[in-house]
VEXGULUM-469524 format. One record per residue (C-alpha): x, y, z. Coordinates in Angstrom, 1 decimal. Layout:
BEGIN
     c1     c2     c3
      X      Y      Z
...
//
This chain:
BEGIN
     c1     c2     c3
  -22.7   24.6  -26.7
  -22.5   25.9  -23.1
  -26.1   24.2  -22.2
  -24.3   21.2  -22.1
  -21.0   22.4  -21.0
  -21.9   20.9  -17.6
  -22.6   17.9  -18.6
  -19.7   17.4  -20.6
  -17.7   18.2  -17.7
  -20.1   15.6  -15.1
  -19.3   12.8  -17.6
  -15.8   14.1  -18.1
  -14.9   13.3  -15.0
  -16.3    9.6  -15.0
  -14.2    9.2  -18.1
  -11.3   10.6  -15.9
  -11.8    8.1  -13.4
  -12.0    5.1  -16.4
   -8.6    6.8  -17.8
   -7.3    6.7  -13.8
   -7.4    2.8  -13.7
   -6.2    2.3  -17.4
   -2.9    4.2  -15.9
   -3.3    2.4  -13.0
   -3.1   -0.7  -15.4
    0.0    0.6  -17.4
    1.7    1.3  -14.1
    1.2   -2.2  -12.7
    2.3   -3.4  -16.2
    5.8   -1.3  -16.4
    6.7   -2.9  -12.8
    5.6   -6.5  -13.2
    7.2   -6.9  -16.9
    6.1  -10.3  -18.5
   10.0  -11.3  -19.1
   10.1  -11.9  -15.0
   13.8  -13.3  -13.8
   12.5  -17.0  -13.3
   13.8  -18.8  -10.0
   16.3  -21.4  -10.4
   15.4  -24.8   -9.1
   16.2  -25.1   -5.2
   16.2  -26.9   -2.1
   13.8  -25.3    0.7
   16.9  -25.3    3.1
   18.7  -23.5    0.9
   21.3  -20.1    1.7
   22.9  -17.5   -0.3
   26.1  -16.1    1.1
   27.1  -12.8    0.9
   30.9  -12.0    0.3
   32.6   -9.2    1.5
   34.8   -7.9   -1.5
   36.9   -4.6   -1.3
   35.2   -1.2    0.7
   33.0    0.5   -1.4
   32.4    4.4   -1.4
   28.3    5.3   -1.1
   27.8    8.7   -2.3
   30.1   11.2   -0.3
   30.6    9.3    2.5
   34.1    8.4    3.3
   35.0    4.0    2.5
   35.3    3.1    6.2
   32.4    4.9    7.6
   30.0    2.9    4.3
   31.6    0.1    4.8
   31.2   -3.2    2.2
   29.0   -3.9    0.1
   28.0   -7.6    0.0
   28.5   -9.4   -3.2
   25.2  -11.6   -3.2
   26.0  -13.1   -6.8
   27.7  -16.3   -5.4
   25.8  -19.4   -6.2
   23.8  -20.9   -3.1
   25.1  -23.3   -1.1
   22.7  -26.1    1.1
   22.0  -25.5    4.6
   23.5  -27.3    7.2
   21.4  -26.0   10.5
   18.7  -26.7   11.9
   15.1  -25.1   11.9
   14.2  -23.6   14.9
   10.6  -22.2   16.0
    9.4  -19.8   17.8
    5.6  -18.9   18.6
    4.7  -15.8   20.4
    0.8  -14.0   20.6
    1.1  -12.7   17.0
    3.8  -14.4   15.5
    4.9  -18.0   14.3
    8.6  -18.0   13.0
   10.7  -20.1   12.2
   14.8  -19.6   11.9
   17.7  -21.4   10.3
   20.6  -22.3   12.6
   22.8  -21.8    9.4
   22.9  -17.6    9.5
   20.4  -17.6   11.9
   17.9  -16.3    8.9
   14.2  -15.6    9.4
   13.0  -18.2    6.8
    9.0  -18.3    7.4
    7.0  -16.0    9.4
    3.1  -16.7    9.8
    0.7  -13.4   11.3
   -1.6  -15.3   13.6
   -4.0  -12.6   13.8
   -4.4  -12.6    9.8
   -6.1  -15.6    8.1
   -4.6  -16.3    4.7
   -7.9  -16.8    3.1
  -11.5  -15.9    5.0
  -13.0  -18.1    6.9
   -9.9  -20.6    6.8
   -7.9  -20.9   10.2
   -4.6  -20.8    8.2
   -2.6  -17.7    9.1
   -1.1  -16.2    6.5
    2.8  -16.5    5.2
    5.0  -13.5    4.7
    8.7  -14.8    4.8
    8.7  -18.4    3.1
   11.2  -20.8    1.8
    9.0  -22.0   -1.0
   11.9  -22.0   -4.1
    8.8  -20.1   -6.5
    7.9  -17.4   -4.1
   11.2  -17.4   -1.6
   11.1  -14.2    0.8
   13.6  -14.3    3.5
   15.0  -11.7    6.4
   18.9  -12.1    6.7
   21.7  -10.6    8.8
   25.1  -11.5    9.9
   28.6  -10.4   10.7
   30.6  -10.0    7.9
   34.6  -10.1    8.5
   37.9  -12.8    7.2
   37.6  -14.0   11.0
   33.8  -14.6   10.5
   31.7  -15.5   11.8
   30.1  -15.1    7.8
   33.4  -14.7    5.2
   33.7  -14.9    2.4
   32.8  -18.3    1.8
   30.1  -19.3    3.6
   27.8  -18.1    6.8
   27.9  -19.4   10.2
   26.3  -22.6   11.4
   25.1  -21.7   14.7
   24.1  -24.1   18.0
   21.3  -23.5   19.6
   19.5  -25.1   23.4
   16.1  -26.4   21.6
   14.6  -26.4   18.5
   11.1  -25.2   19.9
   10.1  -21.8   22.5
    6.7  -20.6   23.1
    6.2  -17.4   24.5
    3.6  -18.6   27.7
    0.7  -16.2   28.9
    3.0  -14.7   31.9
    5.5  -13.7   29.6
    6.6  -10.3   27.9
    9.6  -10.9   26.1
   10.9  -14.3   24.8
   14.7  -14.6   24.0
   16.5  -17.5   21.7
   20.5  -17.2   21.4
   22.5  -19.1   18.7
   25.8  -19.6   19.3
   29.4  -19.5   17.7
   32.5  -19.9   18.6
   35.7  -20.1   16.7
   38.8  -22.3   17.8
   41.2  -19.2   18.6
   38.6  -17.7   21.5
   36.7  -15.8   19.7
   32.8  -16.2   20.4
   29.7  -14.5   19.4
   26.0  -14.9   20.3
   23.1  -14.0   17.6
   20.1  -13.0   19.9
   16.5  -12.7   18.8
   14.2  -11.1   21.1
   10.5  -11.1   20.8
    8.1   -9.2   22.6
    4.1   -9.5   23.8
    1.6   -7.6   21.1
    5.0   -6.6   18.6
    5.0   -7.3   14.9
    8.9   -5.9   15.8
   11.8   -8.8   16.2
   15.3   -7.1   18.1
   18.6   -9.2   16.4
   21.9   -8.4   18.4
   25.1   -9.5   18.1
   27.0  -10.2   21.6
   30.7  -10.2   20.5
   33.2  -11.9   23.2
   37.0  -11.4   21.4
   39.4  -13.0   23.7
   41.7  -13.6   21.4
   45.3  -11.7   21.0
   43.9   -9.9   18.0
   41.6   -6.5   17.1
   39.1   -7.9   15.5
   36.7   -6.0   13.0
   33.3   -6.8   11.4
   30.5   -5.1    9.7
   26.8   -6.2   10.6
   24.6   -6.3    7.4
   21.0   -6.7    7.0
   18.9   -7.3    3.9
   15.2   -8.6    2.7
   15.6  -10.9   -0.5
   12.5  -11.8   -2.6
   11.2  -13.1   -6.1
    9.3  -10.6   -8.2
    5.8  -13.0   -7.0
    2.9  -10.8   -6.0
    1.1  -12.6   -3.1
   -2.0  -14.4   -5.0
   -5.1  -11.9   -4.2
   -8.8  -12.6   -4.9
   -8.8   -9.7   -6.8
   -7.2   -8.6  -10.0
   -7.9   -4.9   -9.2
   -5.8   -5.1   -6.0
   -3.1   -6.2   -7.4
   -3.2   -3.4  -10.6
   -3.8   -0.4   -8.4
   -1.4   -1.3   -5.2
    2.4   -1.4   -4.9
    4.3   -4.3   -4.8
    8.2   -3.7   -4.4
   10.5   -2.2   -2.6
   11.2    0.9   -0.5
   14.1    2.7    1.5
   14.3    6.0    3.8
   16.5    8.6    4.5
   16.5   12.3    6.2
   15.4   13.9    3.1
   13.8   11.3    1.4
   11.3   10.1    4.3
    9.6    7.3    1.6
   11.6    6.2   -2.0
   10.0    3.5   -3.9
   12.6    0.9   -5.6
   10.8   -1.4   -7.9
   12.0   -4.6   -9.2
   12.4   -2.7  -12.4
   14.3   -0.2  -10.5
   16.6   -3.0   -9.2
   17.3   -4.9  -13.0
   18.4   -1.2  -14.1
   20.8   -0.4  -11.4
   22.3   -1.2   -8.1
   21.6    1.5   -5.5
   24.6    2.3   -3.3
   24.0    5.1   -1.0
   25.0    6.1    2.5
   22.0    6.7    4.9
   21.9    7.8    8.4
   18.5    6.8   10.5
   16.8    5.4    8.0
   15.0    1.6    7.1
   15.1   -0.4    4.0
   11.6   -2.4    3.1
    9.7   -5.0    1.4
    6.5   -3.9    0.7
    3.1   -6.0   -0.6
   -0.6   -5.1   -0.2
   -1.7   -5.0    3.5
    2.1   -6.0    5.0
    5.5   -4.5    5.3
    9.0   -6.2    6.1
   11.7   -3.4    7.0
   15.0   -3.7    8.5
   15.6   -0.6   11.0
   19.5   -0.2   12.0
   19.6    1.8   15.4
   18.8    5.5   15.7
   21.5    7.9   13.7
   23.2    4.9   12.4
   25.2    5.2    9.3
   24.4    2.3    6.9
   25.5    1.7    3.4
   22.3    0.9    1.6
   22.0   -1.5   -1.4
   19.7   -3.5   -4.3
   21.0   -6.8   -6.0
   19.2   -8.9   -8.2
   20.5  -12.4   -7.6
   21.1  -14.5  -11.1
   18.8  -17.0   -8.8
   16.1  -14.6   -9.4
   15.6  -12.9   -5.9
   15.8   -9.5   -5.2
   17.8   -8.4   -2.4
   17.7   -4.8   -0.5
   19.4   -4.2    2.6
   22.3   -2.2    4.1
   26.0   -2.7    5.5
   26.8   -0.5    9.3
   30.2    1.1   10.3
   32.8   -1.5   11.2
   32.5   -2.7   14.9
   36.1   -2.6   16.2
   36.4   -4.7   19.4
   40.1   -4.9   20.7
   41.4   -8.2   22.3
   40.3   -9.4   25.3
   37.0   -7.2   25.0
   34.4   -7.3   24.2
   30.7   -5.0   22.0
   27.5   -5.2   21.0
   25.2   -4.2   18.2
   21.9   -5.1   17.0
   19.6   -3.9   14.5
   15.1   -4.3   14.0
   13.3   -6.5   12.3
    9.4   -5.4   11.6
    7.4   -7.8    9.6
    3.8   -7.4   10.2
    0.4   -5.7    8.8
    0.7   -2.1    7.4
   -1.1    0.0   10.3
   -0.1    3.4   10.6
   -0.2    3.3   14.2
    1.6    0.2   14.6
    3.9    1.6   11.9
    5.0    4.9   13.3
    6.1    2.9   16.8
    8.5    0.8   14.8
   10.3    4.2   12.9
   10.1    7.2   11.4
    8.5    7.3    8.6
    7.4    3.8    8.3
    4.0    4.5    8.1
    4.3    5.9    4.5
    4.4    3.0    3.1
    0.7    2.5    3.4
    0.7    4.8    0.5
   -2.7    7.1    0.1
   -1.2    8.8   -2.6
   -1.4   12.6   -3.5
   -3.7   13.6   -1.3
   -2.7   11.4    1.6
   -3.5   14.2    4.3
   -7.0   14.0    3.2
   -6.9   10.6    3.5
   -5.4   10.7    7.2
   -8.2   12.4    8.1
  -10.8   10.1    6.8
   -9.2    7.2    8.2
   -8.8    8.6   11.4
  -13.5    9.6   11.2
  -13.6    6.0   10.2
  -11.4    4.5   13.1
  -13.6    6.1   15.8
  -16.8    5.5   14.4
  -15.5    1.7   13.8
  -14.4    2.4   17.7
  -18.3    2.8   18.6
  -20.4    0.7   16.0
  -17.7   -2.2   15.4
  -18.4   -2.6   11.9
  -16.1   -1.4    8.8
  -19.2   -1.4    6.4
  -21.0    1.1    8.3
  -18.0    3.2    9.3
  -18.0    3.3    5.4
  -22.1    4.6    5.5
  -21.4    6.8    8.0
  -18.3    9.0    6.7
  -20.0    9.5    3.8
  -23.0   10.5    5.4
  -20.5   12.9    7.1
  -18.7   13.8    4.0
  -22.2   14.5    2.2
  -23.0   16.9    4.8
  -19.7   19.1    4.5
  -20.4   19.2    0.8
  -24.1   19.9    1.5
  -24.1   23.3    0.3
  -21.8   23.0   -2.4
  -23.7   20.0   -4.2
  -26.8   22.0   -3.5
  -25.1   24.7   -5.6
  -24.5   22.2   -8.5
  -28.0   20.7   -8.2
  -29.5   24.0   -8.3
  -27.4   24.8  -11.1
  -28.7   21.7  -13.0
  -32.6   22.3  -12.0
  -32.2   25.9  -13.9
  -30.6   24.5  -16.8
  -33.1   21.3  -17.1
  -35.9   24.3  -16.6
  -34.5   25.9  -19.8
  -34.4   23.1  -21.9
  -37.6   23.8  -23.5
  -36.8   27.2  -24.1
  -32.9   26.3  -25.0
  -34.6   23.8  -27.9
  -37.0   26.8  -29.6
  -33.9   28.7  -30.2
  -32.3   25.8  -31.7
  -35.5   25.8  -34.5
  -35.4   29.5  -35.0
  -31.7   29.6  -35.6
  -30.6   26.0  -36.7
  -28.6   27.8  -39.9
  -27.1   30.5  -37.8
  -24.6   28.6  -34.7
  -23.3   31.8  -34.1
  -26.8   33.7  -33.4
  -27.8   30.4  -31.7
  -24.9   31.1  -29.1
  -25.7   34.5  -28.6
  -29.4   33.7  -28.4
  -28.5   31.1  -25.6
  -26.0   33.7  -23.7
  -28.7   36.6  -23.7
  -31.2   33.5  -22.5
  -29.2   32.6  -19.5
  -28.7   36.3  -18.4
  -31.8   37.1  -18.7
  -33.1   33.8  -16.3
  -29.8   34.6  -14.6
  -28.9   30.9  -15.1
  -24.7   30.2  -15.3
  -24.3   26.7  -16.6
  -20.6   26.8  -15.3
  -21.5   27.6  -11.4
  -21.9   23.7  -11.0
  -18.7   22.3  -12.3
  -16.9   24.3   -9.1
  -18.4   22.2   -6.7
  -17.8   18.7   -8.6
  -13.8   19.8   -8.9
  -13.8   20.6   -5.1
  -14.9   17.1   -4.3
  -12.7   15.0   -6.7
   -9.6   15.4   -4.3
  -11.8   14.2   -1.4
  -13.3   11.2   -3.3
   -9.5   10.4   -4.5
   -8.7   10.4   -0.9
  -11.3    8.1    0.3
  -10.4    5.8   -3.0
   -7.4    5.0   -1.9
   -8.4    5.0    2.2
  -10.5    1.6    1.4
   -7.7   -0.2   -0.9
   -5.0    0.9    1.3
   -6.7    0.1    4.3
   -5.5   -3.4    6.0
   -8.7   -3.3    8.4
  -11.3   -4.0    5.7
   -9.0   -6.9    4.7
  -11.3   -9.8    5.3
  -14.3   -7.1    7.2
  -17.6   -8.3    6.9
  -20.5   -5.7    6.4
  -23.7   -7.1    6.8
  -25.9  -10.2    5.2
  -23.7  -11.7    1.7
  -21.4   -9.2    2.1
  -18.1  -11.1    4.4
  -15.0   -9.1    3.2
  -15.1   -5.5    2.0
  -11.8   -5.7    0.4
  -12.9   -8.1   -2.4
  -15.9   -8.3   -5.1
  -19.4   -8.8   -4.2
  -19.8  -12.5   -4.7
  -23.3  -11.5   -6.2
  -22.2   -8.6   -7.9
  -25.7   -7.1   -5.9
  -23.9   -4.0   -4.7
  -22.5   -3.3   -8.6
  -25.9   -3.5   -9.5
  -27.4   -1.2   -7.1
  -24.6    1.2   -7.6
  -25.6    0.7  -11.2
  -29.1    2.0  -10.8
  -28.4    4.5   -8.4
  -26.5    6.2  -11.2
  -28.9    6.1  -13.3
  -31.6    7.4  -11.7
  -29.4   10.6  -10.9
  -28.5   10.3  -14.1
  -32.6   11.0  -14.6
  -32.4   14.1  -12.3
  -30.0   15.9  -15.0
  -30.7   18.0  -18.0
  -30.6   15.5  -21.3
  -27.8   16.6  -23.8
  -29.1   18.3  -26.7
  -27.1   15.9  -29.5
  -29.2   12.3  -29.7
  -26.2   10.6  -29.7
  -24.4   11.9  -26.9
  -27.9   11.3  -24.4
  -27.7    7.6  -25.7
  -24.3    7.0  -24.9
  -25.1    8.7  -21.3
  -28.2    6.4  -21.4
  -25.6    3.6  -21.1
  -23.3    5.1  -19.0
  -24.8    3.4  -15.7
  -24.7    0.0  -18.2
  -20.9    0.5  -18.5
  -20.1    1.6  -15.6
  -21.7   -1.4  -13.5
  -19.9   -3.7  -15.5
  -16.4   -2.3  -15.5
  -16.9   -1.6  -11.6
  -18.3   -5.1  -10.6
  -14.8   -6.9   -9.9
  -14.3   -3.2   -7.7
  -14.0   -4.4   -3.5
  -17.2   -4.4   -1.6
  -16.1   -1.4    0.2
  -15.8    0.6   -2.8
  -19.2   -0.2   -4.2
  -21.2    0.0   -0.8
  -19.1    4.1   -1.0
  -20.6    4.6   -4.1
  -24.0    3.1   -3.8
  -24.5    5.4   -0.8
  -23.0    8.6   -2.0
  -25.5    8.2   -5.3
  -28.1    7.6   -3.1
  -27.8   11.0   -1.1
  -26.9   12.8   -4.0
  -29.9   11.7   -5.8
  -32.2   12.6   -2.6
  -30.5   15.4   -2.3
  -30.7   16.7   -6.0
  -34.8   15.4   -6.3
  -34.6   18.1   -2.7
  -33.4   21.2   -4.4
  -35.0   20.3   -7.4
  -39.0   19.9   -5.2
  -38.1   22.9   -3.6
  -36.9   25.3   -6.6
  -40.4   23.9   -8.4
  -42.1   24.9   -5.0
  -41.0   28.5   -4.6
  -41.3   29.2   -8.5
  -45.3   27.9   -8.1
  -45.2   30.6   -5.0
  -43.8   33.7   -6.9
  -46.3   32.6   -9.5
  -49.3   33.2   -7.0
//
């Protein structure tokens, strides 16, 4: 019946939204299969060595300008370096003199747990959750063949980047016996999540001698443990590459056990991706890299790319040197690092919306210096831009709750007649020039905009651990009282009250427990979410109890 077309459509869309996170689910379930490649057992010091077997074409790029591809299904062999560390402002890492590998990297500004003064561990060496940045040289003269990688030397085992210093610089060394001599440079820098590895190539030696620098992120299909369950189901967890035309191409695990990617990429980066952080391997600007995925029988998954080959003729000598990011996923800090990066904070379809509600919630963050009311206040804002359009709906929903009376005496006089009952009900709303279908515009303008702002506060790295106010300590996980649920729970239904009841005594009891449901499926929801929700009921059930006062007001005025 068209009095309750609205309604249908109102309740429609909250069954949309229940359908939205069962997807959500099924997604999460098709990339993390429960037949997960198990990690064999392992040493922490442990190192797998790429080989270099014959060129490789990548798409229609000629052999020599793709270069190899590593082979990365040789068995692991045990380190033999030492562990160096290096502390800066942000970072703690610590490197492997064998390959000079990035083998645990700690944020300093990000607690691994709130309220713990643990920072939290994105490249580890832990054999169940292993997550390692590597790069080398790979050539027959070395310094990483075939066989194995390079054991480099190295002045101290510690550095600490002191308060008058911008940039701190380690060098491993390595020299072969014929003159040949190369130094593996990591360079660090004040307030960077960004970590410069070059190659300083000294060939004094009577020979030309060739090598191709590679770079790649390896991994076990282990999502980073998360307080909630929700997080991990509706955020991405894999990896990612970027080329020209394809700024942003996810590359799940599941991607990875169904094929090898091989392609030729100029200017682009080649990522590990979890919720809130990003690791990505940048080659220089207009590089051409030879990009590829492995999965290791030892259960990592490797991404990562093979450059041009360096020719450096005797007695000469070259460079190269390629990026390193490995810090939170901040579009600002993002962008800086390259092109393009700061897609993989993912907003989803309507990530220009959500650009622009992240940037209103930035600067009023800038001036109160609280997330939680940032949240308040954008959707006070949003509220306001949608003022007229709700008012529209609500108006709409008055009329119709004002013919309900009327709607059910036509129901009496024609209950054996539906079809005279529908024309009795059409001639009813032209005649109290009532269109049941002028609210549902409104309602399908917003969805987009709520989408948007959905996926602002899980995305959003700077609610991670952002306390609001009182119980409330970090937006981006459950109430610990489930209080905000609750109100959010109530606030529905006392909207709910505002509406016109469905005709069918069925269908108004199953709305009756909407609110019920709803508050219980919603409560493992993050703080951030619930607080958005609680206040965007609240002003659209002020807002609708408004319109409503002040159609019942002007009707009592025409009357007299």
């Amino acid at each position: 019946m068209l009095d309750t077309f609205f309604d249908y459509v109102r309740y429609g869309l909250y069954l949309l939204l229940v359908l939205l996170c069962f997807l959500l689910f099924q997604a999460w379930d098709k990339d993390h299969p429960k037949q997960i490649i198990t990690t064999q057992t392992t040493t922490a010091n442990e190192h797998f060595v790429p080989t270099m077997p014959a060129t490789a074409t990548a798409g229609t790029a000629a052999p020599a300008a793709a270069g190899p591809v590593p082979s990365l299904d040789t068995a692991p062999a045990a380190s033999a370096g030492q562990v160096v560390t290096v502390a800066t402002d942000l970072l703690q890492v610590k490197l492997d003199t064998q390959g000079g590998e990035i083998i645990n990297t700690e944020l300093l500004k990000f607690p691994a747990q709130l309220g713990s003064p643990a920072p939290i561990v994105i490249f580890n060496d832990d054999p169940n959750s292993r997550y390692i940045a590597e790069s080398g040289l790979l050539s027959t003269r070395g310094p990483d063949t075939t066989s194995s990688q390079a054991t480099y030397t190295v002045d101290q085992t510690a550095y600490t980047m002191s308060p008058d210093q911008n940039d701190l610089t380690i060098t491993l060394r390595w020299q072969n016996n014929d003159g040949l001599a190369i130094n593996k440079i990591f360079t660090f820098q004040r307030g960077s999540y960004e970590i410069k590895v070059a190659y300083h190539i000294v060939n004094n030696t009577d020979q030309v001698y060739e090598a191709n620098l590679y770079t790649q992120l390896m991994r076990t299909n282990t999502p980073p443990p998360n307080n909630s369950g929700f997080i991990n189901l509706a955020t991405y967890f894999g990896a990612a590459v970027s080329s020209v035309n394809a700024p942003f191409t996810k590359i799940s695990f599941k991607d990875m056990e169904n094929g090898n990617l091989n392609q030729s990429i100029q200017d682009g980066w080649a990522a590990m991706i979890q919720h809130y952080f990003v690791t990505a391997w940048i080659p220089p600007k207009t590089a051409t890299s030879n990009y590829y995925t492995r999965v290791l029988p030892n259960g990592l998954y490797a991404i990562g790319m093979v450059g041009q080959p360096i020719v450096v003729p005797p007695k000469q000598s070259a460079s190269t040197e390629a990026k390193l990011f490995v810090g939170p996923a901040m579009t600002d800090i993002l962008e800086k690092a390259a092109p393009a990066l700061k897609l993989t904070v993912d907003y989803g379809w309507f990530w220009f919306i959500s650009a622009i509600i992240f940037w209103m919630m930035q600067k009023i963050y800038d001036v109160v210096g609280n997330w939680g009311w940032s949240i308040v206040f954008v959707t006070i804002i949003i509220k306001i831009l949608f003022y007229q359009l709700s008012a529209k709906s609500f108006r709409s929903m008055a009329a119709m709750k004002k013919l309900q009376p009327k709607i059910e005496a036509l129901k009496k006089q024609h209950a054996d007649d539906k079809q005279k009952m529908t024309q009795a009900t059409l001639d009813l709303y032209r005649q109290e020039k009532v269109n049941p279908m002028s609210g549902c515009l409104p309602i399908i303008v917003q969805i987009p905009v709520f989408i948007a702002l959905y996926w602002v506060l899980v995305e959003s790295v700077q609610l991670r651990q952002a306390p609001f106010i009182l119980w409330i300590h970090d937006l981006s996980q459950h109430d610990p009282y489930y209080i905000l649920p609750l109100f959010m729970g109530i606030s529905m239904f006392l909207q709910q009250r505002l509406n016109p009841p469905p005709p069918d005594p069925v269908q108004a009891k199953v709305m009756m427990l909407m609110p019920v449901v709803f508050t219980v499926m919603f409560a493992s929801f993050p703080a951030g979410l619930m607080l958005y929700w609680f206040v965007n009921n609240t002003l659209s059930f002020l807002q609708q109890w408004y319109v409503m006062h002040r159609m019942e007001k002007d009707i009592a005025k025409k009357k007299h």
